[in-house]
VOPAGU-2260 file (C-alpha; in pm, 1 decimal, decimal comma):
REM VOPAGU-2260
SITE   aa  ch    i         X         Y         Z
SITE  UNK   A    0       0,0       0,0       0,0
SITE  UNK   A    1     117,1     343,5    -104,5
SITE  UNK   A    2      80,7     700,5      31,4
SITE  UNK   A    3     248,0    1009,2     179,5
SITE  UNK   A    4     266,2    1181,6     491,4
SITE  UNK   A    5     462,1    1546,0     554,8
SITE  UNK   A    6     749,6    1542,5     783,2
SITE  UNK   A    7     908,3    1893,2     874,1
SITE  UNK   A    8     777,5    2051,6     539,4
SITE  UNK   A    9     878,8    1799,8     319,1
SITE  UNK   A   10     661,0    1540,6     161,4
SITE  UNK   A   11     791,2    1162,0     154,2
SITE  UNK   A   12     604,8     885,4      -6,6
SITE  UNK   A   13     515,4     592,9     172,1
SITE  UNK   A   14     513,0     239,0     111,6
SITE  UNK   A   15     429,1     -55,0     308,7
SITE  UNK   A   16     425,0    -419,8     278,7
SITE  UNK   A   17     671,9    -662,8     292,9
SITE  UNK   A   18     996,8    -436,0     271,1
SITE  UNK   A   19     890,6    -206,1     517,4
SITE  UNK   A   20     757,9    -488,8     783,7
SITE  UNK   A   21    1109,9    -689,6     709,4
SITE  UNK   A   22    1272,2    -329,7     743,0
SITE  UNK   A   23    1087,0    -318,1    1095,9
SITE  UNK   A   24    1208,7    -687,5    1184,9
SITE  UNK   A   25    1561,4    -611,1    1116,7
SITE  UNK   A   26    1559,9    -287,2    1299,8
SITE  UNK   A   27    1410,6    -485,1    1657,1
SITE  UNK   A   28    1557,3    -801,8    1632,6
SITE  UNK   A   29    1245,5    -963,6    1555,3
SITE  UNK   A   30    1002,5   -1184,1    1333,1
SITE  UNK   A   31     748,0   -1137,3    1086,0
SITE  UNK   A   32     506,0   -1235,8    1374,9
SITE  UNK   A   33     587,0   -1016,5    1619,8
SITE  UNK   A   34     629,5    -724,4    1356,4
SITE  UNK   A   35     252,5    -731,3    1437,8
SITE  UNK   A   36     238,3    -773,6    1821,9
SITE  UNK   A   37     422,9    -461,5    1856,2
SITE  UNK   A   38     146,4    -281,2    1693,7
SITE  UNK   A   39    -111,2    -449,7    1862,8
SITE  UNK   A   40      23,9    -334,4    2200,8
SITE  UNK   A   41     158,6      25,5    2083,0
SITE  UNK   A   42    -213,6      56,9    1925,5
SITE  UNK   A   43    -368,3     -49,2    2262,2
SITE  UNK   A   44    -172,3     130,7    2497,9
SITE  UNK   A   45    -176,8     504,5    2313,2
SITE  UNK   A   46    -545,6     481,7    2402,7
SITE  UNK   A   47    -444,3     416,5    2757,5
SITE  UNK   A   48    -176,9     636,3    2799,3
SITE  UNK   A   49     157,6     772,0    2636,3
SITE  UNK   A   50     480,9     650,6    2667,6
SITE  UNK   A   51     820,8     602,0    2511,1
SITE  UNK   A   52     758,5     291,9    2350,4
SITE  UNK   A   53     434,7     320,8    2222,3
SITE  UNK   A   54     544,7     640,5    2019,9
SITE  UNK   A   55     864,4     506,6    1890,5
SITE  UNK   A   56     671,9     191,4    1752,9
SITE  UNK   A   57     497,1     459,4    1546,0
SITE  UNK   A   58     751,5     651,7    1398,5
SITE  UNK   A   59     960,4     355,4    1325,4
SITE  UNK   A   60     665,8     220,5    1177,5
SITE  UNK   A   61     600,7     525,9     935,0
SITE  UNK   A   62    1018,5     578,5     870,8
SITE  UNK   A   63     975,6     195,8     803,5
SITE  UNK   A   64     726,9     309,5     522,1
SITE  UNK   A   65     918,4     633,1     412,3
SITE  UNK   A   66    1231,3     411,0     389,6
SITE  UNK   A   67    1058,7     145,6     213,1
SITE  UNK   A   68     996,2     407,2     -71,6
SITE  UNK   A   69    1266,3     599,6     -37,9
SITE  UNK   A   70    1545,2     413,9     103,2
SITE  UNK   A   71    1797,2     757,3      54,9
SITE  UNK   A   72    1519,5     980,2     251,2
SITE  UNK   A   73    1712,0    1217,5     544,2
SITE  UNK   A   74    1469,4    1146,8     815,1
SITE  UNK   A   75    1470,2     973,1    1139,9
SITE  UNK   A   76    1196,1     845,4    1408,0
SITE  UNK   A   77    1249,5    1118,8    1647,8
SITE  UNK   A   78    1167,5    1434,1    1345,2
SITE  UNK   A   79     864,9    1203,1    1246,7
SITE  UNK   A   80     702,6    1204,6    1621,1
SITE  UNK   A   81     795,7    1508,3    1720,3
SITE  UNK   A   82     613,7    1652,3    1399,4
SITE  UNK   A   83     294,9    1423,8    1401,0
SITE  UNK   A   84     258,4    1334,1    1735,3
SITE  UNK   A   85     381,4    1669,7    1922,4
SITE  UNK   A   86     275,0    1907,9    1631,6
SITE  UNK   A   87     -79,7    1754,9    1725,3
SITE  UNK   A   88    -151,9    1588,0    1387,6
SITE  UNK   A   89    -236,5    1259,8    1560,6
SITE  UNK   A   90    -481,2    1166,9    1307,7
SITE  UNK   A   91    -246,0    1135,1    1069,8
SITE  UNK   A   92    -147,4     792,4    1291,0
SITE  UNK   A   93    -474,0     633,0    1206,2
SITE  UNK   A   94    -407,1     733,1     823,7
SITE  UNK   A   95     -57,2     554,5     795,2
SITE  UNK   A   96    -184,4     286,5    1043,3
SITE  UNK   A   97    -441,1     241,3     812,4
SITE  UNK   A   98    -227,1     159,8     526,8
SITE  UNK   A   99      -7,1     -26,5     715,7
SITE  UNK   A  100    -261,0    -287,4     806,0
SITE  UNK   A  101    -385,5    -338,6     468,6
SITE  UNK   A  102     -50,2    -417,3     344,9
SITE  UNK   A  103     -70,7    -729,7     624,5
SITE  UNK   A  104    -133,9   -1023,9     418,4
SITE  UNK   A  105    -517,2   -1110,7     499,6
SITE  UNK   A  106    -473,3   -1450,6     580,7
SITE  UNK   A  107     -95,2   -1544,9     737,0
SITE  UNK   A  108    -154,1   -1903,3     656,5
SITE  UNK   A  109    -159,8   -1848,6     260,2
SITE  UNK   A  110     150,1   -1683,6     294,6
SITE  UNK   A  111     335,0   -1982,3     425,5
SITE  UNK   A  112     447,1   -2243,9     184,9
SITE  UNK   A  113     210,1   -2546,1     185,2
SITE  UNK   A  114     359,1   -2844,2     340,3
SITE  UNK   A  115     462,8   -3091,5      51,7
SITE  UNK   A  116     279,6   -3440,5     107,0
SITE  UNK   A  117     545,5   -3711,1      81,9
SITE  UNK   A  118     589,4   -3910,7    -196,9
SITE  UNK   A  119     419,6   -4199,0    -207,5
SITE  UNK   A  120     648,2   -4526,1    -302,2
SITE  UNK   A  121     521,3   -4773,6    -517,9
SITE  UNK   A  122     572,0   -5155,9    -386,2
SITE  UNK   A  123     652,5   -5358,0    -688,4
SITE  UNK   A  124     707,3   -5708,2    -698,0
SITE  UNK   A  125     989,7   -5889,3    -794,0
SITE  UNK   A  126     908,1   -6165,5   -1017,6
SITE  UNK   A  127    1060,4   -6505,1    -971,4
SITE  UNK   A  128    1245,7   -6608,9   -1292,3
């Protein structure tokens, strides 16, 4: 899924899917799974409260998508937050979330390769001569 968001004045496209969530993986030391428990719980707790590590899942997550496009863009997690989440354009979140999520594949069990059924061995009989 493509879009943009504006970052300190300047306009970066965005792209999600599978670069940006293995971009995201790579950057915490983590799987494709947990990619998307981290956003689960970040997601969760902003409506609870704020803290540290509830913003910086979000503007990883969106430099994750800027990078994705642009993989040469001069931006970093800290300019993103403090511009959407302290220049109160929070909304913007629920944009870029948005796209985010409908990158996810819909259903993680297609995207794992089906299990190959063994081969099946054919018995033949040896013939007396």
């Amino acid at each position: 899924m493509t879009g943009q968001i504006k970052i300190e004045g300047t306009v970066y496209p965005l792209k999600f899917g599978y670069g940006a969530i293995k971009r995201l993986g790579l950057m915490w030391g983590v799987e494709f799974g947990e990619v998307f428990e981290r956003f689960n719980v970040a997601f969760a707790g902003m409506e609870k409260e704020l803290k540290f590590e509830y913003v910086d899942i979000i503007g990883e997550m969106i430099l994750a998508g800027i990078l994705n496009a642009n993989d040469t863009a001069d931006v970093n997690s800290d300019d993103i937050v403090n511009d959407i989440v302290f220049g109160e354009r929070v909304d913007e979140i629920t944009n870029v979330a948005k796209l985010f999520f409908d990158s996810m594949p819909k259903d993680l069990k297609q995207t794992q390769p089906a299990k190959k059924k063994a081969a099946k061995t054919s018995k033949t009989k040896k013939k007396k001569a």
